[in-house]
N, C-alpha and C positions, 0 to 999 in steps of 0.2 A: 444470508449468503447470496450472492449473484450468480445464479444459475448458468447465464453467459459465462463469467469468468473463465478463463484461456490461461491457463499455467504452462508456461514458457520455461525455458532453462533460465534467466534471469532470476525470473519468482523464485525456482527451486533456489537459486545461488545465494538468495535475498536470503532467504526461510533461513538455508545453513547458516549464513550471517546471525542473524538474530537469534539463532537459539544459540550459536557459542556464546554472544555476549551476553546472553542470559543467562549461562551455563557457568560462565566464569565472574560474574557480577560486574561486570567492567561496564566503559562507554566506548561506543563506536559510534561510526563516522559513514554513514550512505553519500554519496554524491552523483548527480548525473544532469546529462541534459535535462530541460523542460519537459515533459510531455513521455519520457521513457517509459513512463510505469512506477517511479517509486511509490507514490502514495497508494495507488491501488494494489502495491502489492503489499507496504504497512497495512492497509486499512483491512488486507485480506485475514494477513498473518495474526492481526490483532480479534480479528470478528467485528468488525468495527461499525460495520451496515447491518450486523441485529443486534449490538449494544446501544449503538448512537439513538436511535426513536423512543426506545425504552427509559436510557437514561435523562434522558431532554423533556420527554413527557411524565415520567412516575418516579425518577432514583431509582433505587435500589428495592423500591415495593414492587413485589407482585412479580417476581421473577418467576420462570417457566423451567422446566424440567431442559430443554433444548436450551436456553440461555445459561443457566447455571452450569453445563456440561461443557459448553464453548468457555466459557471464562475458565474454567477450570485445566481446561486445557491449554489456552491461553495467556493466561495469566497477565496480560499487556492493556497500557492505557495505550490510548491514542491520541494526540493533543495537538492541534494548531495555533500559536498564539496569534494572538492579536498584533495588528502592522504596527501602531503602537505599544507597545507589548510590555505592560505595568505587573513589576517586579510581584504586586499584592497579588492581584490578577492571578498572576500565574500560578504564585503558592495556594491560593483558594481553589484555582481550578483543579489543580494534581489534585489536591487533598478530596477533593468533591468525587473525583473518577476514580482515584485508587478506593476511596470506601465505598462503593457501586460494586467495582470491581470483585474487593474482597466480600462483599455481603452475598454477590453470586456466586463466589466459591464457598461458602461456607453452606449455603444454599445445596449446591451439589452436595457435601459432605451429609446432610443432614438428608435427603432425597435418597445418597444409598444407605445410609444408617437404617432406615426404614423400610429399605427392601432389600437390601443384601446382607449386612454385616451386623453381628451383635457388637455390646457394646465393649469388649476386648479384642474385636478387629478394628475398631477406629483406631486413626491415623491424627498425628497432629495435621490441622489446617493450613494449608499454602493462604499466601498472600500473593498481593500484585510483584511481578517478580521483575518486569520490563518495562520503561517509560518511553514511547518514540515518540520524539518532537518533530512534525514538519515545518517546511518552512524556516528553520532556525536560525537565518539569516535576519531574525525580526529580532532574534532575541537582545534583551541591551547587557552591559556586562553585569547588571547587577541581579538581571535574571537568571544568567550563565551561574554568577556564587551562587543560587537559588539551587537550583538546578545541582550544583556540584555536591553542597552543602548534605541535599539530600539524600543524595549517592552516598557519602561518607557514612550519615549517621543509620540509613537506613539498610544499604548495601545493593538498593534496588539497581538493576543496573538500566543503562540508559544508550540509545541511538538517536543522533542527531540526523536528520536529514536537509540538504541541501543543494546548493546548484555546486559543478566542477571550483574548486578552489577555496572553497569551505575550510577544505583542511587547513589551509594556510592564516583564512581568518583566525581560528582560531590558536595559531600558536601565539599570539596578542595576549593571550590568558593562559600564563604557565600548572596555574594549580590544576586548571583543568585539562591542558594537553596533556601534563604530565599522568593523565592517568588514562589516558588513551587505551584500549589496548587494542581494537582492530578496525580497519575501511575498508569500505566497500566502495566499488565501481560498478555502477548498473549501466549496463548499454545498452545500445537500440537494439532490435531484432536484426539476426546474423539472415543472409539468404535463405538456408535452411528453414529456419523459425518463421520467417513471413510466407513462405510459401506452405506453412503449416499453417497461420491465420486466415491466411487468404482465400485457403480452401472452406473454413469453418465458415467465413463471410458470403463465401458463391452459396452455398450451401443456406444460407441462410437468405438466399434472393431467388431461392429456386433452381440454382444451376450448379453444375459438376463444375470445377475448376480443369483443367489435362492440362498441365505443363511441358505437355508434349508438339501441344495443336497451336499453329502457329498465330494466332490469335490471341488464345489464352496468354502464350509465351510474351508476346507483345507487351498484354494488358499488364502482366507483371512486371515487365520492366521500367513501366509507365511508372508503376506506384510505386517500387521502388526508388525510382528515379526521384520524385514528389518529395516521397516520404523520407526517405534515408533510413526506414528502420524503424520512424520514430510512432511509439503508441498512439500516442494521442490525437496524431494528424492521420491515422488509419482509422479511429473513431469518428472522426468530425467528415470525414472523407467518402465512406462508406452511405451517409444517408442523403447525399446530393450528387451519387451515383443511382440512387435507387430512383429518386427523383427527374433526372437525368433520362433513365430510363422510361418511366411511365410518362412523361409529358409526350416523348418523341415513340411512346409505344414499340420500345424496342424491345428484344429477348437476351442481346447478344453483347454481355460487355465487352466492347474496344478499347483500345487506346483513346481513340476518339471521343467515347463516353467518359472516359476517365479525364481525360483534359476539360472535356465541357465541365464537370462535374468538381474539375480543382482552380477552375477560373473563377468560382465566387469565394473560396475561400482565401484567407489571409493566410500566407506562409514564409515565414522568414528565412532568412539564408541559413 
C-alpha cells in the first residue's frame, strides 16, 4: 500500500461504485478526465501495489499472511491491456491473475484454519469476484466477447474504465451494453478537497498551508487555476515547486514560485 495515498471523496465514491458491481455481479462503466485519479484509485481498491511485484516475480508461491488477507478482502484483478490488445493475450492474462488471486484467498482461508477456526468453522472459499479493466479503450471487439463471455459463464463481475464517452463506445456492442448495470463519473477535486491536499503537500515541504494569509490564499488560487482540480498535474507539479524552491533558497511558497515551477511543465487546456 502507499502510505502517501490521500483518500478523497472521489476514491470513497469509486470504492461505493465497485463494491455495488461486485455486490450485484454486473459491469460498470468508470469514466473521467486524464489524470483525475481513476487508476490509482482501481489500483487502490484492488491492492494492486502489493499484488503486482509479487505476482510478476513468483505467482501465486510464497504468499504472506498480509497478501493473503488483502486479496481476500479484495477479491479484484487489476489488468491493463496491451495498445494492441490480442484477444489470446487477454484471456491468458485474466486466467494467469484471477488464479494468483484465488490461490491468495485460499491461502487466507488455510492461515485462519490454523489459527482461528476448527474444522466445522470453515467456510466455502471466495474466488476472484471483480475484473477492472484500465485503459479499455485498447480493447478490440473480440476482446470486449472475451470479456463478456466470461461475465456470463463465470458471473465475475467487471468495471471498465475509461476516458469521458466511453459510455457511448460502447453501445457499438449490444450484448455487452445490454448488461450494463451501473457508471460512474470520477472528477477532479472540488475547492474543498484541494485545499485538503494542498495542505497534506505544504506539510510535506516543511510548512503550514493558512488559507486565511494572503499569500497562502494567492498560492492556492494559482494551482487551482494550473490545475483545474486535476490529480495528476498536482503530482507532477509539487516536485518542481520544491525544486523551484531550493535552487532560489526560498521558504515561502508564492504564486510566483508556483508559476516558475508550472513553466517547465506541459499542461493541456
Amino acid at each position: 500500500m502507499n502510505p502517501s495515498f490521500i483518500v478523497t471523496k472521489e476514491h470513497r465514491r469509486f470504492t461505493e461504485f465497485a463494491n455495488v458491481v461486485r455486490k450485484e455481479h454486473t459491469i460498470g462503466i468508470c469514466f473521467g478526465d486524464a489524470g483525475v485519479g481513476k487508476t490509482i484509485s482501481a489500483r487502490r481498491y484492488a491492492s494492486w501495489d502489493l499484488f503486482e511485484p509479487h505476482i510478476s516475480a513468483y505467482g501465486p508461491i510464497g504468499v504472506d499472511t498480509k497478501q493473503a488477507a488483502a486479496a481476500n478482502k479484495a477479491r479484484t484483478v487489476f489488468y491493463t491491456p496491451e495498445v494492441l490488445c490480442r484477444p489470446r493475450t487477454l484471456a491468458t492474462d485474466i486466467e494467469h491473475l484471477s488464479y494468483s488471486i484465488n490461490t491468495y484467498i485460499r491461502k487466507h482461508a488455510e492461515f485462519r484454519a490454523e489459527t482461528h477456526e476448527t474444522p466445522r468453522q470453515r467456510k466455502p472459499i471466495s474466488t476472484t469476484e471483480l475484473i477492472i479493466i484500465d485503459e479499455s479503450e485498447r480493447l478490440t471487439p473480440n476482446a470486449i466477447e472475451i470479456l463478456r463471455d466470461h461475465h456470463d459463464r463465470t458471473r465475475t463481475a467487471i468495471i471498465l474504465i475509461g476516458m469521458p464517452g466511453i459510455d457511448q463506445q460502447f453501445r457499438h456492442y449490444p450484448q455487452l451494453y445490454s448488461r450494463l448495470g451501473f457508471a460512474h463519473h470520477y472528477r477532479t477535486l472540488a475547492s474543498e478537497e484541494l485545499l485538503f491536499v494542498l495542505d497534506r503537500q505544504w506539510k510535506h515541504l516543511g510548512q503550514t498551508l493558512n488559507p486565511d494569509d494572503f499569500t497562502d490564499a494567492q498560492a492556492v488560487a494559482a494551482i487551482e487555476r494550473i490545475t483545474r482540480g486535476n490529480f495528476r498535474l498536482l503530482e507532477r507539479l509539487f516536485p518542481q515547486i520544491k525544486r523551484v524552491l531550493a535552487i532560489n533558497e526560498l521558504e515561502t511558497i508564492t504564486d510566483d514560485v508556483i508559476e516558475a515551477a508550472a513553466s517547465v511543465l506541459v499542461i493541456g487546456n
